[in-house]
Every structure is written in structure tokens, then in C-alpha cells.
LODRENPA-75027 format. One record per atom (N, C-alpha, C): x, y, z. Coordinates in steps of 0.001 Angstrom, whole numbers, padded with zeros to 6 digits, always signed. Example, Ala and Ser with C-alpha at 12.3 -4.5 7.8 and 13.67 -1.06 7.14 Angstrom:
+013190-005690+007800+012300-004500+007800+013200-003300+007800+012850-002250+007080+013670-001060+007140+012900+000030+007870
//
This chain:
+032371-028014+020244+033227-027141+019481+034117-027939+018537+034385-028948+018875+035183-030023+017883+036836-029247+018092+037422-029872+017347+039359-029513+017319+039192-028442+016480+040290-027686+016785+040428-026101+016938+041803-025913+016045+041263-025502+014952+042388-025755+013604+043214-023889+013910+044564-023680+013335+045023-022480+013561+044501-021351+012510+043574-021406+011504+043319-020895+011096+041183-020067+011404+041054-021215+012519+039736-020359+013179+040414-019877+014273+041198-019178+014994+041856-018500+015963+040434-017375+015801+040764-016285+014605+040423-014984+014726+039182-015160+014728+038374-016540+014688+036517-016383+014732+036527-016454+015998+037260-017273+017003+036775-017867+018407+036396-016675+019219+035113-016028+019716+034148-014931+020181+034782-015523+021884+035478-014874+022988+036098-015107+023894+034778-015510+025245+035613-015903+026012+033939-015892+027092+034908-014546+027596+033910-014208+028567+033775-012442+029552+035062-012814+030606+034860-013944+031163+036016-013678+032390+036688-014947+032002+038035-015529+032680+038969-016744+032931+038039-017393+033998+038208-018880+033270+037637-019711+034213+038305-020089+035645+039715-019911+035823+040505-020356+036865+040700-021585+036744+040462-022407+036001+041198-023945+036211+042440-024355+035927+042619-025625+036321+044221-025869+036459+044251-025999+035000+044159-026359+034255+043880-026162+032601+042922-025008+031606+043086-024365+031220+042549-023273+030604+041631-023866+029774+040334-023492+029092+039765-023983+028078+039745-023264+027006+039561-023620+025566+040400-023137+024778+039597-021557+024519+038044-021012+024984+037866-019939+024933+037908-018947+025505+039036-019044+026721+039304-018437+027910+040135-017073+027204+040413-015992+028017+040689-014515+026949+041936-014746+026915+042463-015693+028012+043865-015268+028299+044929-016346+027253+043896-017378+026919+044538-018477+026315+044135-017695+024751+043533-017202+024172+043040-016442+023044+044096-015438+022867+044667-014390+023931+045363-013547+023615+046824-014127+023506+046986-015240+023823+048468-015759+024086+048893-016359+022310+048001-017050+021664+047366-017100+020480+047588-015853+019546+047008-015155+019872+046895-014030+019046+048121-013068+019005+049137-013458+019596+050291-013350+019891+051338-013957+018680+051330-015406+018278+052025-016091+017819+051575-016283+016719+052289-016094+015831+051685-016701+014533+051228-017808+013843+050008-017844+014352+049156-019415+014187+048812-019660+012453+048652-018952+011765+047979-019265+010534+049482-019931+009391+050528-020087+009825+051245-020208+009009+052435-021293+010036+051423-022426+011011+052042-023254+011789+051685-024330+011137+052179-025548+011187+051480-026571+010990+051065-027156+011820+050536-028179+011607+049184-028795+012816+050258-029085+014383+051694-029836+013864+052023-030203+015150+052664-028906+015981+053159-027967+015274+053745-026998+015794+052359-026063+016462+051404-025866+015967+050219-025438+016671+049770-025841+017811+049534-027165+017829+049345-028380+019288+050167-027569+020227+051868-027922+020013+052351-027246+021007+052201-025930+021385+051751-024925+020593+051498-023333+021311+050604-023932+021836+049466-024588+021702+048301-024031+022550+048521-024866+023493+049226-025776+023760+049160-026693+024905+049730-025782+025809+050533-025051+025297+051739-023934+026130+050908-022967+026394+049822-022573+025819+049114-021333+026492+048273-021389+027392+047301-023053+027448+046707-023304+027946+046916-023894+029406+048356-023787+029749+048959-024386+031536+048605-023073+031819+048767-023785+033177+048860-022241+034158+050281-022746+034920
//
């Protein structure tokens, strides 16, 4: 999948269920909807890093 820029958010096609790991992967629904939440297209690269690092803990 390569690095995950804030402006492909709205292409990423979700998988069906959460994987349960201690780290989320980035096509998990729950880490997608947390995303789709925040306004990614108008972050810059470092301020992006941190949402998704933040969406992606459990």
C-alpha cells in the first residue's frame, strides 16, 4: 500500500471487520472512521502523522 498521504483518505475501500490488534492497520473501519472525522485534506504531513497515529492505538 505504500504511505498513506491525507488526501487518499476518501479512496481507502475499508476491510469488513477490525482486526483486534494492539495497533490498528491503517484499513481497519474504525481507524477510517476516526479519519473521516477530522479534517485530513487541509493538514499537513506532520499534523496528519499525528491523527493517525492517534487513531490507530487502542
Amino acid at each position: 500500500m505504500g504511505k498513506l498521504k491525507a488526501k487518499d483518505i476518501g479512496k481507502i475501500k475499508p476491510k469488513s471487520k477490525c482486526c483486534k490488534k494492539s495497533t490498528r492497520c491503517v484499513k481497519c473501519p474504525v481507524v477510517l472512521h476516526r479519519l473521516g472525522k477530522q479534517d485530513c485534506r487541509s493538514m499537513c504531513k506532520k499534523d496528519f502523522q499525528k491523527v493517525l497515529d492517534k487513531a490507530r492505538k487502542r
